[in-house]
C-alpha positions as CSV (number, residue, x, y, z in Angstrom):
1,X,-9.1,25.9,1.3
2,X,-7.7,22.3,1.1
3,X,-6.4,20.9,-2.2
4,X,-9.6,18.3,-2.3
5,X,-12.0,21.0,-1.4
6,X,-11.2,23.4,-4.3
7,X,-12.7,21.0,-7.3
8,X,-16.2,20.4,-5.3
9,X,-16.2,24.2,-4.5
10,X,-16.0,24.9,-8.1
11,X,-18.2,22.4,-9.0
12,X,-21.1,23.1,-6.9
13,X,-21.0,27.0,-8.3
14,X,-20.7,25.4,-11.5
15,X,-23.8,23.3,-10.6
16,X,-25.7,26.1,-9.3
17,X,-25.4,28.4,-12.1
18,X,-26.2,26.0,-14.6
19,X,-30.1,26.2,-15.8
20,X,-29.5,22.3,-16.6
21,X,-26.6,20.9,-14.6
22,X,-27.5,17.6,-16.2
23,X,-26.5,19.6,-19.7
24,X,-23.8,21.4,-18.3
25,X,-22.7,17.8,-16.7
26,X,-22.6,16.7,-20.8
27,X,-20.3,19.1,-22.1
28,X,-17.5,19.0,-19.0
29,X,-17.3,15.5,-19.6
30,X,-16.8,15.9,-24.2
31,X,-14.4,18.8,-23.0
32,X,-12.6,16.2,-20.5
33,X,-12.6,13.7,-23.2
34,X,-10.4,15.7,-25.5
35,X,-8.4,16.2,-22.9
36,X,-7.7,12.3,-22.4
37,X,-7.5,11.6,-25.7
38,X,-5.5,14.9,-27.0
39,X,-2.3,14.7,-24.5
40,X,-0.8,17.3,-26.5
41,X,-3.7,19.6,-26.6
42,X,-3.5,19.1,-22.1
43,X,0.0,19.8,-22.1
44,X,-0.6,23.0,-23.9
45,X,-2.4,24.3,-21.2
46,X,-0.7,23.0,-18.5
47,X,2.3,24.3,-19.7
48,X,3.6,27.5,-18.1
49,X,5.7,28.5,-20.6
50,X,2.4,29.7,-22.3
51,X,0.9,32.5,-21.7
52,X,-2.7,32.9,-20.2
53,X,-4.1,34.9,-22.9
54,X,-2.8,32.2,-25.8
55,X,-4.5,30.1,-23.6
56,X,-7.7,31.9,-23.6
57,X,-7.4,32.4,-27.1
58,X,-6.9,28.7,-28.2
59,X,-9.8,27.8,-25.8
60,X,-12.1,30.3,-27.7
61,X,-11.5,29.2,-30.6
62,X,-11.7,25.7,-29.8
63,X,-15.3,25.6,-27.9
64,X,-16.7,28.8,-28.9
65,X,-19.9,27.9,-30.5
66,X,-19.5,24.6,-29.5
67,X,-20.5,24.6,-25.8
68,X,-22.3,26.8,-24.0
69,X,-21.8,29.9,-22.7
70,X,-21.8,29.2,-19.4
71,X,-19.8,26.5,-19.4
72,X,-16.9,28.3,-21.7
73,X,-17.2,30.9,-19.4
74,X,-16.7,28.6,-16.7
75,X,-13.5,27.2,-18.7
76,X,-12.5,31.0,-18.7
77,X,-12.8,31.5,-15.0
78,X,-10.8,28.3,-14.3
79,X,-8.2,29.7,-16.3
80,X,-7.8,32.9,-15.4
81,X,-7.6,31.4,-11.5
82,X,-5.0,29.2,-12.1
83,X,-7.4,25.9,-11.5
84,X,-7.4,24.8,-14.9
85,X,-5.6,22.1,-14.0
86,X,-8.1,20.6,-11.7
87,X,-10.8,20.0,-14.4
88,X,-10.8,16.6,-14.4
89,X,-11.4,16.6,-10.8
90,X,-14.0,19.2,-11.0
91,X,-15.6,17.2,-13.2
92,X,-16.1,14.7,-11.1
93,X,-17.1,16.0,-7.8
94,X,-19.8,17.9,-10.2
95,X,-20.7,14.5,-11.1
96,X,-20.9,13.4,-7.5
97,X,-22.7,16.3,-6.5
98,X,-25.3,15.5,-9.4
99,X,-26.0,12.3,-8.1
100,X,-26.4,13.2,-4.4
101,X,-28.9,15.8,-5.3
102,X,-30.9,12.9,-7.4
103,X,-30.6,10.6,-4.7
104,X,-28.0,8.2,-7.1
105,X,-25.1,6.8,-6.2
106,X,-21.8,5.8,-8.3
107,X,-20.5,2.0,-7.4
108,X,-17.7,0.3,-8.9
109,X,-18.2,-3.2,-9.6
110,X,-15.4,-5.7,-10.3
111,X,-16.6,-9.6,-11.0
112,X,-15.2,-12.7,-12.4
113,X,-17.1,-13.8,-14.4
114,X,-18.6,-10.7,-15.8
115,X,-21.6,-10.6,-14.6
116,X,-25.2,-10.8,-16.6
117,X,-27.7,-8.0,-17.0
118,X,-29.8,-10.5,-14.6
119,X,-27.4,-10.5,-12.2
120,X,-26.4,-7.2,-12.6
121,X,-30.5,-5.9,-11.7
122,X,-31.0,-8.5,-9.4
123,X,-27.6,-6.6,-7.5
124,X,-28.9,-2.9,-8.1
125,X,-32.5,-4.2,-6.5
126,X,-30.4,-5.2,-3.5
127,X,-28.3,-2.4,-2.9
128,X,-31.3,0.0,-4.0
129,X,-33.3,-1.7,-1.2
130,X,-30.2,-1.9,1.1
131,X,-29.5,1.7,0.9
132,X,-32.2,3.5,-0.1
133,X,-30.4,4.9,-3.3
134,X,-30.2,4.4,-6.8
135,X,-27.5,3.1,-7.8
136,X,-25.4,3.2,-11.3
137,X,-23.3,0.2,-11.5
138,X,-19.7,0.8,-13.6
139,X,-18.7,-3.2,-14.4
140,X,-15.5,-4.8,-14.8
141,X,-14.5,-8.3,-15.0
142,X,-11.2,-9.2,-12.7
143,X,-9.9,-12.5,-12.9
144,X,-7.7,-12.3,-10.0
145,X,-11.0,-12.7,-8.0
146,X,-11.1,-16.2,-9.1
147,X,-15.3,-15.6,-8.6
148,X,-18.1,-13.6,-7.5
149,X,-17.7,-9.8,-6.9
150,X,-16.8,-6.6,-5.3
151,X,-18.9,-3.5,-4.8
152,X,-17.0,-0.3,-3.7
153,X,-19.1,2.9,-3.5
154,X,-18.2,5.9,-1.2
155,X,-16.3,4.7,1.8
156,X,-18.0,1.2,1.4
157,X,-16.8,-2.3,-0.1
158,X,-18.9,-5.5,-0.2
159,X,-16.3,-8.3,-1.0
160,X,-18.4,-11.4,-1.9
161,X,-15.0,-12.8,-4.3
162,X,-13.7,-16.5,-3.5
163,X,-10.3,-14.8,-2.9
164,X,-11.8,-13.2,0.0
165,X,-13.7,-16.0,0.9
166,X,-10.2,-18.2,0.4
167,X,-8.2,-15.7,2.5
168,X,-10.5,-15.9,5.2
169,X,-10.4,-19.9,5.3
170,X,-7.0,-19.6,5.5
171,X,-6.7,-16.9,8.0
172,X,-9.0,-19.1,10.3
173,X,-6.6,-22.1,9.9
174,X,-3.7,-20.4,10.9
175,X,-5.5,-18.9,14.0
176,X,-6.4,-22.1,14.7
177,X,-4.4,-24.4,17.5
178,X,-3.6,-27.4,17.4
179,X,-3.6,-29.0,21.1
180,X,0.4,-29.7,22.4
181,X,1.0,-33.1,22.5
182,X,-1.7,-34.2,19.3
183,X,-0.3,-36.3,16.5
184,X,-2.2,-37.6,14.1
185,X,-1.3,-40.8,12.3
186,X,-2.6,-42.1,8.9
């Protein structure tokens, strides 16, 4: 099994044993919160100096009652396989997988200016009609665009910025020859 295959083969049997996937979706990403925001509380159990069953303990006490059973179960079983570390990953491709079963897809958009919620419909419309998906947009404005956008989903990118659009000007200058023997004079 290849490194990249082991979170979406966890999370499609995390997916398919979940009543609500779109529940079970929820509490991954609290737990992967704490995670992010808790550094210490991640380097506990990524830490090999501890032990699995402190491990198990501290995650007990820490999400018993508060998640599900499945999904602390699930906790357990990544654990106990040594694939505890791939939970932010897992995490993700269950997102992913979510989404392709509900015909969505994820896009990132970078923009400068940010753009409006007009804008921002009027762009899901197109891509909605474009690719026969829906699509949830994750903004964020980049001024080294200079303007317009960038729309990167799966292995796609629309580049509709005036850097591209710059680059490309200058690209077809330089390509451009001049004819020996021209001058041109003011």
């Amino acid at each position: 099994m290849s490194y990249s295959a082991i979170p979406k083969t966890y999370a499609a049997a995390f997916a398919d044993a979940s009543s609500s996937p779109e529940e079970a979706e929820q509490e991954l990403d609290s737990i992967v919160g704490i995670f992010r925001v808790e550094p210490l509380f991640r380097n506990f159990f990524d830490t090999p100096a501890v032990k699995r069953e402190e491990k198990e303990a501290v995650l007990l006490k820490t999400f018993q009652g508060k998640v599900s059973d499945l999904t602390l179960n699930f906790l357990q079983v990544l654990l106990r396989r040594g694939r505890f570390s791939f939970l932010s990953e897992i995490h993700d491709a269950l997102k992913e997988e979510l989404d392709r079963k509900a015909g969505r897809v994820r896009a990132k958009v970078r923009s400068y200016p940010l753009l409006s919620e007009a804008e921002l419909s009027k762009l899901r419309e197109v891509l909605k009609e474009r690719f026969k998906s829906e699509f949830i947009l994750e903004v964020k404005e980049d001024p080294s665009l200079i303007g317009g956008f960038v729309v990167r989903f799966q292995d796609l990118a629309i580049d509709g910025s005036m850097k591209n659009q710059l680059r490309k000007v200058r690209q077809t200058l330089l390509d451009s020859k001049l004819p020996v023997g021209v001058v041109y004079e003011n």
